[in-house]
C-alpha positions as YAML, in Angstrom:
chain: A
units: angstrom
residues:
- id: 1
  name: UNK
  ca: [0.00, 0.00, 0.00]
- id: 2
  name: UNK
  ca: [2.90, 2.46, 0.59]
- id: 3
  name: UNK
  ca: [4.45, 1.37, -2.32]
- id: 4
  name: UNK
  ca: [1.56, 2.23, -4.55]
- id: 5
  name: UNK
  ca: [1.17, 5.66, -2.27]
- id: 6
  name: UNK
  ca: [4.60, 6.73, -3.25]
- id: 7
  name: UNK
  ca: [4.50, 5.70, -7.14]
- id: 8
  name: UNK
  ca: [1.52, 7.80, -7.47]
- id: 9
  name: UNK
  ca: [2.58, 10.59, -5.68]
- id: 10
  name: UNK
  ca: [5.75, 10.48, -8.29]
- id: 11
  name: UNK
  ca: [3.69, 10.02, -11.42]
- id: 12
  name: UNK
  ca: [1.29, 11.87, -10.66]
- id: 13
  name: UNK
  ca: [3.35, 15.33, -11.82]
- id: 14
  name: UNK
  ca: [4.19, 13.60, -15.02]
- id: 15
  name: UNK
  ca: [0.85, 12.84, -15.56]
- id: 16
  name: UNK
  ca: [-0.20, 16.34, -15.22]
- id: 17
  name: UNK
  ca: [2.37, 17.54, -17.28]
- id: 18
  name: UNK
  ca: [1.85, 15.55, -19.99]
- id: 19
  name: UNK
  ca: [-1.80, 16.14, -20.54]
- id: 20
  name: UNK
  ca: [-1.25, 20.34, -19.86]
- id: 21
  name: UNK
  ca: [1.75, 19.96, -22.66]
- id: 22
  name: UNK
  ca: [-0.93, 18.01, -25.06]
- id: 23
  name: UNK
  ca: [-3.73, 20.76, -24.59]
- id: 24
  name: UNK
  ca: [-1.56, 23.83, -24.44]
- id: 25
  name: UNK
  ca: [1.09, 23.59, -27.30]
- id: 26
  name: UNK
  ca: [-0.39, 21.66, -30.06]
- id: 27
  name: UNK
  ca: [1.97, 19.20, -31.49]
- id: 28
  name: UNK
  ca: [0.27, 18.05, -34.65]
- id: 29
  name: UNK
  ca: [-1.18, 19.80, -37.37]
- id: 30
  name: UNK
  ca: [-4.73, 18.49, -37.05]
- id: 31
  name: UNK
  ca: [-4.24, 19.58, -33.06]
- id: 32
  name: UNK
  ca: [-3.27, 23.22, -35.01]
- id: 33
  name: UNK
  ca: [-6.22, 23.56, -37.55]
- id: 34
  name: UNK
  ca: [-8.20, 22.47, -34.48]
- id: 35
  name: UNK
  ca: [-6.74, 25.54, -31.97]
- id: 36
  name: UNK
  ca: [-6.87, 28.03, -35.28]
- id: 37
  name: UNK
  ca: [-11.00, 26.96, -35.64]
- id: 38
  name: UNK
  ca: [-11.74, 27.94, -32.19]
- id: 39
  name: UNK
  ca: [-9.90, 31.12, -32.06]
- id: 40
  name: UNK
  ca: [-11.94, 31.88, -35.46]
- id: 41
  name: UNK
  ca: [-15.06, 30.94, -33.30]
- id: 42
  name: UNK
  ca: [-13.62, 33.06, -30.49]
- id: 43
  name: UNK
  ca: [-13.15, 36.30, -32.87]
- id: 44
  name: UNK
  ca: [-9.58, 36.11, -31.82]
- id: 45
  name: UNK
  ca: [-8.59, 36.45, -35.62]
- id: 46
  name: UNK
  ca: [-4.82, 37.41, -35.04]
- id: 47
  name: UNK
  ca: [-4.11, 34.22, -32.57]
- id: 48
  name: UNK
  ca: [-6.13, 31.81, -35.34]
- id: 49
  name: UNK
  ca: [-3.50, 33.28, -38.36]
- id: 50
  name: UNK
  ca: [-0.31, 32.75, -36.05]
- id: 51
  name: UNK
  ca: [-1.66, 29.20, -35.77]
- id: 52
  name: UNK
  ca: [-2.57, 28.60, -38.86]
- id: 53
  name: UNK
  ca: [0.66, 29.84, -39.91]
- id: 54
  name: UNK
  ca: [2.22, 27.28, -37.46]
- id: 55
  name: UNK
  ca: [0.16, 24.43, -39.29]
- id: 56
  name: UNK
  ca: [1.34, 25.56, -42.86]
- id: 57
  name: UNK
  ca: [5.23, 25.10, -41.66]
- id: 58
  name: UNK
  ca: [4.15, 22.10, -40.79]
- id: 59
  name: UNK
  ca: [2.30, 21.15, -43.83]
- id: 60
  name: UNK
  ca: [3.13, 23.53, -46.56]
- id: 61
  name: UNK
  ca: [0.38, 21.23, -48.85]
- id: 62
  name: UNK
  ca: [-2.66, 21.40, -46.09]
- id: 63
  name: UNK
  ca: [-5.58, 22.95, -48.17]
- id: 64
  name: UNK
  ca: [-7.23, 23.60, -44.82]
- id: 65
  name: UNK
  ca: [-4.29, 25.66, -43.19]
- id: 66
  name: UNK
  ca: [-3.98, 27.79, -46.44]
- id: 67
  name: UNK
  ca: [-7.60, 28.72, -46.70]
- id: 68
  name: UNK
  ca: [-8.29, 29.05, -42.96]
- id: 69
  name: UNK
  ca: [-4.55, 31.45, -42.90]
- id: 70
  name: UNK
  ca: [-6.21, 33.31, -45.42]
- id: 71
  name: UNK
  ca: [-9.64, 33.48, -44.23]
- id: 72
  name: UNK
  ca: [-7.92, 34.79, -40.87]
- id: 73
  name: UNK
  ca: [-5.59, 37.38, -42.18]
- id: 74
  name: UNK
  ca: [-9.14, 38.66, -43.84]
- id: 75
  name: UNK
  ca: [-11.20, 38.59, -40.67]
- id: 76
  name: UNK
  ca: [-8.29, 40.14, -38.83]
- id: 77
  name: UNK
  ca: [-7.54, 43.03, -41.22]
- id: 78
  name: UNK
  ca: [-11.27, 43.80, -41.86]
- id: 79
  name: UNK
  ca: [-11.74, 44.66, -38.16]
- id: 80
  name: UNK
  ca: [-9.00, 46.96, -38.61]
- id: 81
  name: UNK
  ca: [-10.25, 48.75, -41.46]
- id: 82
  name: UNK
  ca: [-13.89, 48.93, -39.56]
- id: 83
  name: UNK
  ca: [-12.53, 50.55, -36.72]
- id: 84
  name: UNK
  ca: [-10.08, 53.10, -38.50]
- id: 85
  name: UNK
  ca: [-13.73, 53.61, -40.62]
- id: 86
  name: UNK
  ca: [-15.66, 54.21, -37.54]
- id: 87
  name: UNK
  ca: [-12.92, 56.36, -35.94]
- id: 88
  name: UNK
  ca: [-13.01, 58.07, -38.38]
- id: 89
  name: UNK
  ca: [-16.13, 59.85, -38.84]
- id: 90
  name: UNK
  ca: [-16.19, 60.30, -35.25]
...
C-alpha cells in the first residue's frame, strides 16, 4: 500500500504535465487547424493566423491551413479597417 502511495505521488506530476503539454502547445497539425478553428469561433482572428501559420510550416500542402490562414488574415484586417472607418467619422 505504501508502495503504490509513493509511485503515485511520483507520477502523478508527469501525468499532469503531460496532458497540460498536449492541450496547451499543439503538437500536430490536425491539433493546429483544431486551436486556429476555435480562435476563429472566439473572434480572436490574429491568434487563429499565427496558428494557422504554425500548421502551414508544418504542412506547406494542407488545403485547410492555407484557406483558414487566409480566411484569418481577412477577418483580422477587416476589423481593422472597420474601426479606423468608424474612428473616423467620429
Amino acid at each position: 500500500m505504501k508502495k503504490a502511495m509513493v509511485l503515485m505521488v511520483l507520477l502523478l506530476p508527469a501525468v499532469l504535465l503531460a496532458s497540460v503539454t498536449e492541450t496547451v502547445i499543439p503538437s500536430t497539425l490536425d491539433a493546429y487547424l483544431a486551436f486556429a478553428g476555435n480562435a476563429m469561433e472566439d473572434g480572436d482572428f490574429d491568434v487563429a493566423f499565427l496558428l494557422y501559420e504554425e500548421a502551414v510550416e508544418r504542412d506547406p500542402h494542407s488545403q485547410a491551413a492555407l484557406a483558414g490562414r487566409l480566411v484569418a488574415f481577412a477577418e483580422s484586417r477587416s476589423s481593422d479597417v472597420v474601426s479606423i472607418a468608424v474612428t473616423g467619422l467620429n
